[in-house]
N, CA and C atoms as an extended XYZ file, in Angstrom:
417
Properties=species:S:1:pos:R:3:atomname:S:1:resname:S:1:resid:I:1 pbc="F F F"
N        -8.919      -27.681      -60.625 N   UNK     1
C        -8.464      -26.392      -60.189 CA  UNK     1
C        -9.164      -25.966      -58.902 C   UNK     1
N       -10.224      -26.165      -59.038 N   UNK     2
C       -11.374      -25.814      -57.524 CA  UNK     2
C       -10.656      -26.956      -56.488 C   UNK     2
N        -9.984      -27.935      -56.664 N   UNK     3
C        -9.638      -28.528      -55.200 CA  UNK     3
C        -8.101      -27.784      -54.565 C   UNK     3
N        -7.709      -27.596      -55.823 N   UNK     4
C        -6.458      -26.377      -55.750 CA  UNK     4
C        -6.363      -25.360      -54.812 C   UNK     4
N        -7.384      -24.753      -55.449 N   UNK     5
C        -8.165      -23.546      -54.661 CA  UNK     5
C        -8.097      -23.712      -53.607 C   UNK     5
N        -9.299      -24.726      -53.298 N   UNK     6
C        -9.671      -24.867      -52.040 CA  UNK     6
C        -8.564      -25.254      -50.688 C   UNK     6
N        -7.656      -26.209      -51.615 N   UNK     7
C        -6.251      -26.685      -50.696 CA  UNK     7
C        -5.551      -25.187      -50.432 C   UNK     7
N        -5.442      -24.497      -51.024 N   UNK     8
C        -4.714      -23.634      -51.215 CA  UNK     8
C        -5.134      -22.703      -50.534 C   UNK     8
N        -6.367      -22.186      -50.047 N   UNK     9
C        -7.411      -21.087      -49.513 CA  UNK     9
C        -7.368      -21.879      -47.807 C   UNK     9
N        -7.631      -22.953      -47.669 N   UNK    10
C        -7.435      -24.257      -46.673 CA  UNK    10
C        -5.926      -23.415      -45.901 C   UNK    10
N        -4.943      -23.892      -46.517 N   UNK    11
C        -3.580      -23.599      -46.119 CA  UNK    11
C        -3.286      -22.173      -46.461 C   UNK    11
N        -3.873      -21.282      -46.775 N   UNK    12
C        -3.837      -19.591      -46.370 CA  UNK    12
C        -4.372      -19.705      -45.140 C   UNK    12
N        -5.714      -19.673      -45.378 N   UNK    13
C        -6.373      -19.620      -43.890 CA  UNK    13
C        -5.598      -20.017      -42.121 C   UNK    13
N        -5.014      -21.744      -42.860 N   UNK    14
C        -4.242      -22.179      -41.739 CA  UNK    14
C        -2.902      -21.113      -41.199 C   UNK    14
N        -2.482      -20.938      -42.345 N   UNK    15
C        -1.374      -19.854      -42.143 CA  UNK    15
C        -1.200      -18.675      -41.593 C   UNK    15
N        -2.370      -17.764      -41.863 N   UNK    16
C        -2.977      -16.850      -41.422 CA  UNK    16
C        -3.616      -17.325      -39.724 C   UNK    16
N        -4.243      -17.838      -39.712 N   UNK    17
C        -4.568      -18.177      -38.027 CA  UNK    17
C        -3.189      -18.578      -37.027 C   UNK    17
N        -2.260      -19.029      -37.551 N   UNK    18
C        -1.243      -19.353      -36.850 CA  UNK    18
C        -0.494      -17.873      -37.332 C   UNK    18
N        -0.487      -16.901      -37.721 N   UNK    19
C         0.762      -15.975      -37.758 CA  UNK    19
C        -0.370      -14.796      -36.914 C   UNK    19
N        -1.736      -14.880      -36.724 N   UNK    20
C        -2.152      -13.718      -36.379 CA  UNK    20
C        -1.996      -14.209      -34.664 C   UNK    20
N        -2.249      -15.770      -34.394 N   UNK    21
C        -2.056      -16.043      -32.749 CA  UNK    21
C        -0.371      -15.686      -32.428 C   UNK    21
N         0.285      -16.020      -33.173 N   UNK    22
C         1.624      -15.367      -32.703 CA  UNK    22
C         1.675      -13.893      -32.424 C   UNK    22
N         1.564      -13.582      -33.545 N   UNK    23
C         1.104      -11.810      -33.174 CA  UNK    23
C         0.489      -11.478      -32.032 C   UNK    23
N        -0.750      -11.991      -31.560 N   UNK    24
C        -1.014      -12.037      -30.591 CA  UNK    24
C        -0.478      -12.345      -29.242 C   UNK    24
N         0.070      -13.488      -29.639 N   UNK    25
C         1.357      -14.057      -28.393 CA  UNK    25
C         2.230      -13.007      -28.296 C   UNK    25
N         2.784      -12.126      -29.673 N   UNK    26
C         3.856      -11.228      -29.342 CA  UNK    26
C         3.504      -10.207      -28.688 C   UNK    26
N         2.487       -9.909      -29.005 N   UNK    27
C         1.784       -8.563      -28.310 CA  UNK    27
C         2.021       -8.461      -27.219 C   UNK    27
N         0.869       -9.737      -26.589 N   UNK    28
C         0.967       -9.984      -24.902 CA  UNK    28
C         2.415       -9.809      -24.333 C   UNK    28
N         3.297      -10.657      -24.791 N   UNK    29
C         4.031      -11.003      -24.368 CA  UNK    29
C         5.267       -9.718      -24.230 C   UNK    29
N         5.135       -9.142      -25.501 N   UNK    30
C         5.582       -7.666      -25.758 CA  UNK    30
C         5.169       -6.306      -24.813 C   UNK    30
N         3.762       -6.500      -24.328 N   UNK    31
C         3.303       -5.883      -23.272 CA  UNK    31
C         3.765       -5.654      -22.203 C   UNK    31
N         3.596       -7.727      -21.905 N   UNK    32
C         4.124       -7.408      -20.252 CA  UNK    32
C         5.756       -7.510      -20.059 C   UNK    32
N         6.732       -7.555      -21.229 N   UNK    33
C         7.748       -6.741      -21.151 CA  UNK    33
C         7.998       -5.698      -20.758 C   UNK    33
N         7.346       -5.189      -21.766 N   UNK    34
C         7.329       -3.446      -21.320 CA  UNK    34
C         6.848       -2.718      -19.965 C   UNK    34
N         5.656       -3.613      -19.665 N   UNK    35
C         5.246       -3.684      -18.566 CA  UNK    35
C         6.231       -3.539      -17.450 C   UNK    35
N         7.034       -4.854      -17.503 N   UNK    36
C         8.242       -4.720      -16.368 CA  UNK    36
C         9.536       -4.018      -16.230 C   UNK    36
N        10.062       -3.606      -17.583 N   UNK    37
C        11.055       -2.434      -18.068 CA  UNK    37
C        10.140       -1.367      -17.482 C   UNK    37
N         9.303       -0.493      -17.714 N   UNK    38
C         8.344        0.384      -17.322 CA  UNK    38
C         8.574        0.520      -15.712 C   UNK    38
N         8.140       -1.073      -14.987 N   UNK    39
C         8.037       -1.306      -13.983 CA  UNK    39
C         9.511       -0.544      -12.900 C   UNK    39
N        10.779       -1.487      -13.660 N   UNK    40
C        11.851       -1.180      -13.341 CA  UNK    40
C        12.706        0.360      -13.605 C   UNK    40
N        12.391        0.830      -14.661 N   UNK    41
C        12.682        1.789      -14.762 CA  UNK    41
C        12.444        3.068      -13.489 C   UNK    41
N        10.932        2.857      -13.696 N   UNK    42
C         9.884        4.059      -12.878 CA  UNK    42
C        10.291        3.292      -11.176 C   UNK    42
N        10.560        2.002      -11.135 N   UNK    43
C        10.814        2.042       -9.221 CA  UNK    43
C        12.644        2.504       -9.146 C   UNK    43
N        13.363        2.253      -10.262 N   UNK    44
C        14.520        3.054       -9.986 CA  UNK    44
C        14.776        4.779      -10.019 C   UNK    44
N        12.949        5.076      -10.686 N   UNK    45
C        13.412        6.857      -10.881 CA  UNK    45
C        12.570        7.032       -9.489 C   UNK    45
N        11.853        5.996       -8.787 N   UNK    46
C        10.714        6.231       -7.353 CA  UNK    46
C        12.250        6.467       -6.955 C   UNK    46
N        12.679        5.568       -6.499 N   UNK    47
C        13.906        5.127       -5.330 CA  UNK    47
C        14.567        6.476       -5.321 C   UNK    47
N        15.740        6.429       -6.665 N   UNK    48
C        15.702        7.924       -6.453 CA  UNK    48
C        15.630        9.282       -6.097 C   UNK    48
N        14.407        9.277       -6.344 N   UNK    49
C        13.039       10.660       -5.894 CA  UNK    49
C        13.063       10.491       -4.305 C   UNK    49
N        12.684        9.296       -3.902 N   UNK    50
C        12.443        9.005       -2.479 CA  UNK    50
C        13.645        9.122       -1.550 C   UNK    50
N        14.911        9.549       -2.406 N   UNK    51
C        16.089        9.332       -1.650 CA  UNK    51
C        16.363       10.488       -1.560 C   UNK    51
N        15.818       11.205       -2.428 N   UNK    52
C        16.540       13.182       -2.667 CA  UNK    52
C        15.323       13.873       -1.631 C   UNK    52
N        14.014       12.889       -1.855 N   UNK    53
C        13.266       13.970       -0.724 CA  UNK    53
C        13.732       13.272        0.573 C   UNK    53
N        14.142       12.550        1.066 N   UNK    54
C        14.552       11.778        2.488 CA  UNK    54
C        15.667       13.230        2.608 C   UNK    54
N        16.664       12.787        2.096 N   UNK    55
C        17.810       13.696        2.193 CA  UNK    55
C        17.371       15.335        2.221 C   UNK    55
N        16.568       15.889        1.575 N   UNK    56
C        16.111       17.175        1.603 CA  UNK    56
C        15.284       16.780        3.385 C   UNK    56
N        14.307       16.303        3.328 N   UNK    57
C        13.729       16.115        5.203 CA  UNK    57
C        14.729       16.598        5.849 C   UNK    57
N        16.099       15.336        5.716 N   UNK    58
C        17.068       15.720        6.849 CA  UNK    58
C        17.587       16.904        6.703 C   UNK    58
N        17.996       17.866        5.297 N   UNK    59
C        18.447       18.846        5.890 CA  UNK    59
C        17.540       20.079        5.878 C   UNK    59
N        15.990       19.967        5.994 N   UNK    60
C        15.695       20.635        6.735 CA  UNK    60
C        15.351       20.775        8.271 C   UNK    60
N        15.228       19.249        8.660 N   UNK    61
C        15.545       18.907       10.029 CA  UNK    61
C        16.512       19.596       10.640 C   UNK    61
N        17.637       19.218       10.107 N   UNK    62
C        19.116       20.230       10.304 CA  UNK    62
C        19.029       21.396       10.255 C   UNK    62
N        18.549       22.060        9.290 N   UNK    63
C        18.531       23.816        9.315 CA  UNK    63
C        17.619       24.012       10.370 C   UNK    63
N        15.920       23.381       10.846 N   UNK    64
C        15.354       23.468       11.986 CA  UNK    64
C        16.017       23.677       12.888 C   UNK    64
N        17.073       22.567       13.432 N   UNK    65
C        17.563       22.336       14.638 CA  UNK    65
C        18.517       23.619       15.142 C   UNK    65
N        19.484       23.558       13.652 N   UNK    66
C        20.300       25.170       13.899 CA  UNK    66
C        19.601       25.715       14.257 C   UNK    66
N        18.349       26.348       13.832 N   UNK    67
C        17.920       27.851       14.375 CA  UNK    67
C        17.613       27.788       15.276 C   UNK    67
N        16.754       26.637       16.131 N   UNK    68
C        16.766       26.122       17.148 CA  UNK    68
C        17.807       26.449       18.222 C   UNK    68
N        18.999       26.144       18.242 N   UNK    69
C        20.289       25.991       18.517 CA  UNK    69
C        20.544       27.253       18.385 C   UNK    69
N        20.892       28.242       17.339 N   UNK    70
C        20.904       29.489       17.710 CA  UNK    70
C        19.923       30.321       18.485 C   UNK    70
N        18.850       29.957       18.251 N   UNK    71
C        17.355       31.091       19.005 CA  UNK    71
C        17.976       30.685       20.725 C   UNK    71
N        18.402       29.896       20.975 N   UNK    72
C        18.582       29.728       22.304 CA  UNK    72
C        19.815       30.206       22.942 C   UNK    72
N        21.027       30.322       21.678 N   UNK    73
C        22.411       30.679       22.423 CA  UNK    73
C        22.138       32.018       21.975 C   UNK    73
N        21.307       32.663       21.549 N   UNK    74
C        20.743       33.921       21.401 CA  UNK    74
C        20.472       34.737       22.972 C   UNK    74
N        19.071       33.913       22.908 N   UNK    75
C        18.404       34.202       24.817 CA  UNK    75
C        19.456       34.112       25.740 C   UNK    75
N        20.266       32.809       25.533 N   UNK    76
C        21.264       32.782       26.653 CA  UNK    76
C        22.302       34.151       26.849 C   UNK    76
N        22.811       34.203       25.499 N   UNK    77
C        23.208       35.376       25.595 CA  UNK    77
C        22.902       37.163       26.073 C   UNK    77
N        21.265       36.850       25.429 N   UNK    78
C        20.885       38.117       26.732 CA  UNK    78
C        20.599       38.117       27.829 C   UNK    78
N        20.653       36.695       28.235 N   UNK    79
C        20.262       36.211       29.568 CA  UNK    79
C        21.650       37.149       30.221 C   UNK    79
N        22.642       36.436       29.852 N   UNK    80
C        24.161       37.031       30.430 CA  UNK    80
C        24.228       38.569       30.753 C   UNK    80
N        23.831       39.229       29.704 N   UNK    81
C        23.971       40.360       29.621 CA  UNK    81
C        23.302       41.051       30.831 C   UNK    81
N        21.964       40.589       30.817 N   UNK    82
C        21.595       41.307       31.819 CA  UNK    82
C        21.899       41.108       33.022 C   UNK    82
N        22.761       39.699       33.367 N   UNK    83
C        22.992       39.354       34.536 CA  UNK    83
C        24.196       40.257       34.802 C   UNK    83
N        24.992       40.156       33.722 N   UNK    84
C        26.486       41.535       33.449 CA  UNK    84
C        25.889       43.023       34.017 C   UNK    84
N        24.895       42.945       34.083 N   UNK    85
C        24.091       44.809       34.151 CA  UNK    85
C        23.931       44.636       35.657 C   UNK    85
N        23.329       43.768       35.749 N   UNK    86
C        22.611       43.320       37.096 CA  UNK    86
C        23.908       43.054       38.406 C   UNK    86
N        24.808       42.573       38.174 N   UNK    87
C        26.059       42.486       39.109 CA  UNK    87
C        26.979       43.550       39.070 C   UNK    87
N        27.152       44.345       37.588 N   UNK    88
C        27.596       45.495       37.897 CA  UNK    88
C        26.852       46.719       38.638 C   UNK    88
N        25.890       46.813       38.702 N   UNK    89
C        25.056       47.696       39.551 CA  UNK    89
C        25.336       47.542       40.903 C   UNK    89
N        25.033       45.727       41.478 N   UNK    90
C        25.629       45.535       42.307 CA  UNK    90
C        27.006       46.215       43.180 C   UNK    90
N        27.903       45.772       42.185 N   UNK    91
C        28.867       45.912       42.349 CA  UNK    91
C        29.137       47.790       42.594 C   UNK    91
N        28.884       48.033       42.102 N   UNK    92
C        29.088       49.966       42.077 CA  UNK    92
C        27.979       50.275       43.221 C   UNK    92
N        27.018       49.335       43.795 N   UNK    93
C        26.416       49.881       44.903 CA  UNK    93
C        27.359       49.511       46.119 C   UNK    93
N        27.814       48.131       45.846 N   UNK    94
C        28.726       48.061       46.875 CA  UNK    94
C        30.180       48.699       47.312 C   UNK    94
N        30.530       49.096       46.191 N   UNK    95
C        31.687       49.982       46.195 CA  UNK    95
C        31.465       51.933       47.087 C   UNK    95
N        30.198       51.894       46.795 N   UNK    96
C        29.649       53.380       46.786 CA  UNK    96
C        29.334       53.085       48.253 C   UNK    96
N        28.939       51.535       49.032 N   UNK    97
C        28.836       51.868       50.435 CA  UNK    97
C        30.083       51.309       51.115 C   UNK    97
N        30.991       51.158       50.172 N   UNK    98
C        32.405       50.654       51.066 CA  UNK    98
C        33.231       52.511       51.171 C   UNK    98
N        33.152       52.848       50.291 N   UNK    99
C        33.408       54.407       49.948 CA  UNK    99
C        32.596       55.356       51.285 C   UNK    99
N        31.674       54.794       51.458 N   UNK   100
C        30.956       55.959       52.406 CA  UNK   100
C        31.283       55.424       53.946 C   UNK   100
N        31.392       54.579       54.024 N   UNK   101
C        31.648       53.618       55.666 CA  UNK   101
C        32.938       52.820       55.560 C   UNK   101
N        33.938       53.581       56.013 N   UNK   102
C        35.200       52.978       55.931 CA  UNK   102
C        35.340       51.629       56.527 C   UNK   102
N        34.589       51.251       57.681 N   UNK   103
C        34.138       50.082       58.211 CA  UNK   103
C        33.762       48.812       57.701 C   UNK   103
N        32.560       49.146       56.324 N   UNK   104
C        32.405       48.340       56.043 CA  UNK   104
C        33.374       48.178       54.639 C   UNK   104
N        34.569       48.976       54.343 N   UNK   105
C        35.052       48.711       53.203 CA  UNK   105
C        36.085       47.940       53.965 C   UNK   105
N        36.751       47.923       55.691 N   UNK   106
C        37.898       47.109       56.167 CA  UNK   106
C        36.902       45.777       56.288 C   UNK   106
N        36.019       45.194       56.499 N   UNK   107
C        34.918       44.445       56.576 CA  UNK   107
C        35.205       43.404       55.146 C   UNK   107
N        34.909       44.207       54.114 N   UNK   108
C        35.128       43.754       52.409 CA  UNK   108
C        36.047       43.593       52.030 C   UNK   108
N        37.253       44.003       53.100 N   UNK   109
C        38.629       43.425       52.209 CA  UNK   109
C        39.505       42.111       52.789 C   UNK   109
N        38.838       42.319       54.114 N   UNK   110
C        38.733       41.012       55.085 CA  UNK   110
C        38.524       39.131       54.501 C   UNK   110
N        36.916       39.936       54.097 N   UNK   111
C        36.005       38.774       53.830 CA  UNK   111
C        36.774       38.492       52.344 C   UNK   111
N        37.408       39.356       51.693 N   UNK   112
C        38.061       38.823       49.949 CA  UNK   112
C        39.312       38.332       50.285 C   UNK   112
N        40.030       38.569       51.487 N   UNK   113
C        41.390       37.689       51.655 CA  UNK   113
C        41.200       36.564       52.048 C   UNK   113
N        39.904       36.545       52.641 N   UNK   114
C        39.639       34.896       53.709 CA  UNK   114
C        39.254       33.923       52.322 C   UNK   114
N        38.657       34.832       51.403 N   UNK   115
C        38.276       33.964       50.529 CA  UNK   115
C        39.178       33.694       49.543 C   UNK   115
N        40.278       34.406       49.281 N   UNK   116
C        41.448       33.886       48.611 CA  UNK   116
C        42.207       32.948       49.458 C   UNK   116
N        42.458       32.958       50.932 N   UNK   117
C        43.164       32.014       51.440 CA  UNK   117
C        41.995       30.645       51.429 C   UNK   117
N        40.835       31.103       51.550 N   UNK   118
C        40.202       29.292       51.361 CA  UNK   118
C        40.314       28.942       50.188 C   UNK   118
N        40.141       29.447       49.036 N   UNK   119
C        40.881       29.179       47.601 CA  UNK   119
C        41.958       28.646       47.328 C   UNK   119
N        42.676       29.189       47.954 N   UNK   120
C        44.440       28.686       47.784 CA  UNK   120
C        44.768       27.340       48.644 C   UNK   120
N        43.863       26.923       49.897 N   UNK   121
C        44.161       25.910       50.814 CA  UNK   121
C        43.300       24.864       50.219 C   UNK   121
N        42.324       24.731       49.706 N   UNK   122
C        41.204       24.021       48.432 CA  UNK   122
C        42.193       23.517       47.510 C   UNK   122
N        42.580       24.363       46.930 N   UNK   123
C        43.313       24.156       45.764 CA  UNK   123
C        44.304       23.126       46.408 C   UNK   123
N        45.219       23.268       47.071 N   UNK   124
C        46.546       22.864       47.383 CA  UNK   124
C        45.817       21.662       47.685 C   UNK   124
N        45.001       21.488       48.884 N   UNK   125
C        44.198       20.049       49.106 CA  UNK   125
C        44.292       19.042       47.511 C   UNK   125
N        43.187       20.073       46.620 N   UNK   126
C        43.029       19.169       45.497 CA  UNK   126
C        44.107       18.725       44.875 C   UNK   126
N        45.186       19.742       44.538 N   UNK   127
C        46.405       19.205       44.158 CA  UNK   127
C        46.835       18.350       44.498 C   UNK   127
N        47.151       18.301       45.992 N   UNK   128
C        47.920       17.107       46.774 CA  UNK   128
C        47.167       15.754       46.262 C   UNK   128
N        46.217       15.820       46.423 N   UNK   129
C        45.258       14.402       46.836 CA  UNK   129
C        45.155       14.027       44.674 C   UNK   129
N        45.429       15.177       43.923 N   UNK   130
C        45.761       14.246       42.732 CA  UNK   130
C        46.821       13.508       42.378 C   UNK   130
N        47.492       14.305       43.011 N   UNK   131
C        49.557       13.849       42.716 CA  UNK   131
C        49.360       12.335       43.496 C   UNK   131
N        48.785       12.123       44.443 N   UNK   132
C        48.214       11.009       45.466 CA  UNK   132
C        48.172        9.971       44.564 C   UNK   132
N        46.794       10.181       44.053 N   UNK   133
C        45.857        9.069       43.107 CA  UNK   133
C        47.036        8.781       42.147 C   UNK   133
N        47.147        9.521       41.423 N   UNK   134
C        48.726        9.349       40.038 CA  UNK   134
C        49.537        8.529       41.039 C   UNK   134
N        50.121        8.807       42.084 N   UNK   135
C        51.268        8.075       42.741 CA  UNK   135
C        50.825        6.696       42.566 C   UNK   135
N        49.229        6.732       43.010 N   UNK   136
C        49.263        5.384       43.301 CA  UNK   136
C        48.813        4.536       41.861 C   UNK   136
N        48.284        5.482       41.186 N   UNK   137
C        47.649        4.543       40.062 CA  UNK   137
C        49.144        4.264       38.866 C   UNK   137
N        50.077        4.909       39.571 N   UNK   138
C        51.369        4.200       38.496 CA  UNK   138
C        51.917        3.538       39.051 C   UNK   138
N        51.796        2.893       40.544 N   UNK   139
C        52.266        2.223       41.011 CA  UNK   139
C        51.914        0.690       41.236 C   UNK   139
């Protein structure tokens, strides 16, 4: 009975050392599974993350740039204005000394016809000389 035993305690033992190294093998091996599921998971929720804050950058880049873009067609715009203030003043000073010196108002109406006829002879030039180019570039 004692060699029984002993065969028998022999082949537990053996049994037991080979099911606890598997266990062990499973562990590890179970680990660095998880390990790489873990791995993959968390760089597809990075990627993600890294794609919503990229995209948030750009549109605050974008909202930057608008205000940007407005703060300036802002200025420009009072730029205008005052230039609008600034030529009408002009303008009502020059009227107020064409009004007082009949001279210089035949003077001012002179110099605005000469400048409509160089306007109109400009023009006609440019006209001609496009109808030109077309003539020739369909030809």
């Amino acid at each position: 009975h004692r060699d029984i035993l002993q065969d028998y305690s022999h082949e537990f033992q053996k049994t037991r050392t080979n099911i606890t190294a598997l266990r062990e093998r499973e562990d590890l091996l179970g680990s660095v599974h998880r390990d790489i599921n873990a791995y993959k998971n968390s760089s597809g929720l990075n990627r993600r993350t890294d794609l919503y804050l990229k995209e948030n950058e750009h549109i605050r880049n974008s909202d930057r740039l608008i205000d940007d873009q407005i703060s300036v067609a802002i200025a420009t715009k009072e730029n205008m204005q005052s230039q609008k203030k600034m030529l009408g003043g002009i303008t009502q000073r020059m009227n107020s000394l064409a009004n007082r010196f009949p001279v210089i108002n035949n003077l001012i109406q002179k110099i605005n016809l000469r400048k409509r006829r160089d306007t109109i002879i400009l023009a006609s030039v440019i006209a001609t000389c496009t109808i030109l180019l077309m003539l020739y570039a369909f030809h």
